[in-house]
N, C-alpha and C positions, 0 to 999 in steps of 0.2 A: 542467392548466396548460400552456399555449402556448411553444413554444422560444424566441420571441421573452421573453414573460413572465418565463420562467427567466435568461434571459443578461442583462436589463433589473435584475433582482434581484441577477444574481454579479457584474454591474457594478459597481452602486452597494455590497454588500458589499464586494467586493476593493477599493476609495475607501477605505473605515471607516479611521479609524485608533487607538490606543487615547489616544495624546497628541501633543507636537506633535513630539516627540524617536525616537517607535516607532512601532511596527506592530505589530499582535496580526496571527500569521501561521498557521490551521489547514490539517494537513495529513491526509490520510482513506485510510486502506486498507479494500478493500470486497471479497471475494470475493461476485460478481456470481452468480454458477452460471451454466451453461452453457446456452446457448440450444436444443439441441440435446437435453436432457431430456426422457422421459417423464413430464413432473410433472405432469400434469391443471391443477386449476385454480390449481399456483401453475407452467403453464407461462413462458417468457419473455413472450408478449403482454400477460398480463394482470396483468403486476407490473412492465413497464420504467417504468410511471410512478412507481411506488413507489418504485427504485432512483433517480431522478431527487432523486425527493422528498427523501430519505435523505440525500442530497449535497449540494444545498439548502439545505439545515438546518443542516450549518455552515461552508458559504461557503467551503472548503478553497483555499489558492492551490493547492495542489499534490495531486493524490489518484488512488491506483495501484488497479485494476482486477484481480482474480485470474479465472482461468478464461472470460475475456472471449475469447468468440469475432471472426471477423471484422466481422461483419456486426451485433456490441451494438457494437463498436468505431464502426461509422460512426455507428449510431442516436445512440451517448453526444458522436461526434463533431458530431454536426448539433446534439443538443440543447444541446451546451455549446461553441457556437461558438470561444467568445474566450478556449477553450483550446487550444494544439498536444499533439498524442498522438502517444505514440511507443510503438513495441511491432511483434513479430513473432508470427506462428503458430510453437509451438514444432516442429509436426511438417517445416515444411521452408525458418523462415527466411523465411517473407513471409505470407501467408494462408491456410494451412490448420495446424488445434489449433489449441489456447489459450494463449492471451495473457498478461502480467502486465503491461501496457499501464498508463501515466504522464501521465497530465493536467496541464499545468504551462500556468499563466497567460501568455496571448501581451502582456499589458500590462506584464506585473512581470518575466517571466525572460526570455532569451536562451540559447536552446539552441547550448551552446557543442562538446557531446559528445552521441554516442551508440553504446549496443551493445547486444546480447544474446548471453549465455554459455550453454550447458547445464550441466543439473549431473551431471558426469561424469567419465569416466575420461578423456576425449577433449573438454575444452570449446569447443572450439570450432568444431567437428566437428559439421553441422547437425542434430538429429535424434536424436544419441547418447542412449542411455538408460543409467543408473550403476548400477553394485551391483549391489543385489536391487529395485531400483525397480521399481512396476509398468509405469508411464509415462515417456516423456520429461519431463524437467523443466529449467524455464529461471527465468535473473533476467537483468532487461532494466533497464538503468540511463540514466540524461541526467549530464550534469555542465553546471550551471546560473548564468548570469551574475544574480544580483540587480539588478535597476536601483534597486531601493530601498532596501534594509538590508543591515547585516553580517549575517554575513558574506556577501559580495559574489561570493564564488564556490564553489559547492558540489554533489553528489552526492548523488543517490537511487537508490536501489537498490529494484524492487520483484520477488519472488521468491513461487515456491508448492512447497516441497517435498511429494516423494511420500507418497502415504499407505499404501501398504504397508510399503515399506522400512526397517526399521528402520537398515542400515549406513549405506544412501545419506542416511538424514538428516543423520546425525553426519557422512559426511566434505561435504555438499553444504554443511552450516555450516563445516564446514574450510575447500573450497574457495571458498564465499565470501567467509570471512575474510581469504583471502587475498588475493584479487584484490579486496578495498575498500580492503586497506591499502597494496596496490601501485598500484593505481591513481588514490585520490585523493592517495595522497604525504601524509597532514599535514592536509588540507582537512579542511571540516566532512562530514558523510557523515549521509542520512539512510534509514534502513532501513525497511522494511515489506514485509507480506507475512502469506501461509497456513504457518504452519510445522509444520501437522499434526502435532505436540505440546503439550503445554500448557506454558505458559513458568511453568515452578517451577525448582528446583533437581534436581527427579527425571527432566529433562528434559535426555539427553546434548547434543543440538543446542542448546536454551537455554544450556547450561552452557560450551560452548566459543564461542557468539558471545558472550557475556555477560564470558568471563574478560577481571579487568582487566589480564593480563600475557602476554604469549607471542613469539612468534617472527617475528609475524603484525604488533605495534606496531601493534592496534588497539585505544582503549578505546570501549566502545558502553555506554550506558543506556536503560532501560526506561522510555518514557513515564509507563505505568500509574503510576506513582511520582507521579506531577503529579494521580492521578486524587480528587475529593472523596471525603469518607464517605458521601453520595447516594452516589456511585457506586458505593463498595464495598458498601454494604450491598444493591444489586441484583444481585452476585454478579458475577466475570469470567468466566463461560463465554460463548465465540464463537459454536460452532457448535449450532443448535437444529433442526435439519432441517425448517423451516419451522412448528414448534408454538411459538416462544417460549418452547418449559426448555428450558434449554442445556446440555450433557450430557458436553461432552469437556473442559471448564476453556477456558483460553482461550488459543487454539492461533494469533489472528491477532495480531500486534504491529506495533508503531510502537518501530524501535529510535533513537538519534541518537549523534555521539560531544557532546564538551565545543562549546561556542559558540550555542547553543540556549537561551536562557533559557524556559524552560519555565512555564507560568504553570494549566492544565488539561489535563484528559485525560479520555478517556471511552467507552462503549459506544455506540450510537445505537441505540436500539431503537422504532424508528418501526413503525408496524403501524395497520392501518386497515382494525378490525370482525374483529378476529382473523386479517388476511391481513400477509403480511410481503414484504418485498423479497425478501429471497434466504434458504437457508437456515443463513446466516452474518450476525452482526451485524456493522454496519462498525463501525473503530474509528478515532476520532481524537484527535490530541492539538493542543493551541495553543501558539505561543513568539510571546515579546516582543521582538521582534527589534528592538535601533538602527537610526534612520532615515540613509541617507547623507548627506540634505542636509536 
């Protein structure tokens, strides 16, 4: 499929609308893996069209990127023209490490904001690595003008915490919580990301972005909640190390607060002849969003 092909597609997608009053609005977190892998034949060459595909499939206005090097970043940037991407290299703040880079529609949103935080003891501090992290680790967020639906101005956050760390998970959902609810003040807030735990209740990080009550004055929900019985009954494990069983439950989420009418949610497990994009299924969820005019 041709870049031209693709953009001619998310065009007349992001057009769709579900009636005359709303907008069915999908949004997709995708840990890509890294380009830079030793993976034979599911290295990056011979699956960036897969990962194209994958996103494609359901026309996301908005969809965040995990472990996205510089150079998937231009490749996703050329293929998906008539979106702007926002995102740093966590190791120094511009282009070197990976990304948790933001795809947001140049037709529909107006990028009003932008940053990236580490998750650490020092956030802001370019580079810092927290706790017992193996890695540096960051969340790169936009604050977004809607030109077409309510709410009309809003926050994404998209993050990949560590996967060794067991402390740095728990306080990197601390200190996320915090700086979402400090920073969008009250606005809608939409969350995603790798959160290298499975989102259950046996999950400290699940459990303290998830709480409805704290200090923090953030309420968040779990898409999955939106997701079919088709869906549940193909299980929520994310991460399948490019075999298809998925093996760690489902460690990627799509979190939102209140103002999101939520209408589906789901796994994407696209694969072609037993090959897969990445060795993370991407996940997305849809909301019915009020039309402005």
């Amino acid at each position: 499929m041709t870049c031209k092909t693709l953009a001619l597609i998310m065009f007349v997608a992001l057009a769709a609308i579900a009636a005359d009053d709303s907008v069915d609005t999908t949004v997709m977190s995708f840990n890509i893996r890294y380009a830079g892998a030793n993976d034979g034949i599911n290295s990056w060459p011979n699956r960036r069209d897969l990962v194209r595909d994958a996103i494609v499939s359901h026309r996301p206005a908005i969809f965040g990127v995990q472990e996205c090097l510089w150079n998937q970043g231009v490749e996703l940037g050329e293929a998906f023209a008539e979106y702007r991407m926002t995102g740093v290299g966590r190791d120094d703040g511009a282009k070197k490490g990976e990304m948790c880079a933001i795809f947001t529609s140049r037709e529909r949103y107006q990028v009003l904001d932008q940053g990236t935080f580490w998750l650490s003891e020092t956030p802001d501090v370019i580079g810092s690595k927290g706790w017992d992290a193996a890695l540096p680790r960051i969340a790169t967020w936009v604050k977004l003008q809607d030109r077409w639906c309510h709410p009309d101005t809003l926050f994404v956050f998209n993050t990949h915490f560590d996967h060794m760390g067991t402390i740095a998970r728990e306080n990197s959902a601390e200190l996320l919580r915090e700086r979402m609810a400090a920073m969008a003040a009250g606005q809608p807030v939409i969350l995603m990301g790798d959160f290298n735990d499975s989102a259950t209740s046996a999950s400290p990080s699940y459990g303290i972005l998830m709480a409805e009550s704290g200090p923090a004055g953030l309420t968040l929900r779990d898409t999955w909640s939106l997701a079919s019985r088709d869906q549940r009954m193909q299980g929520e494990g994310t991460y399948h190390g490019f075999s298809g069983e998925a093996t760690r439950g489902r460690i990627d989420w799509i979190l939102t607060t209140e103002g999101f009418q939520g209408v589906d949610a789901g796994i994407e497990r696209l694969q072609d002849n037993g090959r897969y994009p990445s060795d993370h299924f991407p996940v997305w969820a849809t909301f019915r969003l009020e039309r402005l005019y």
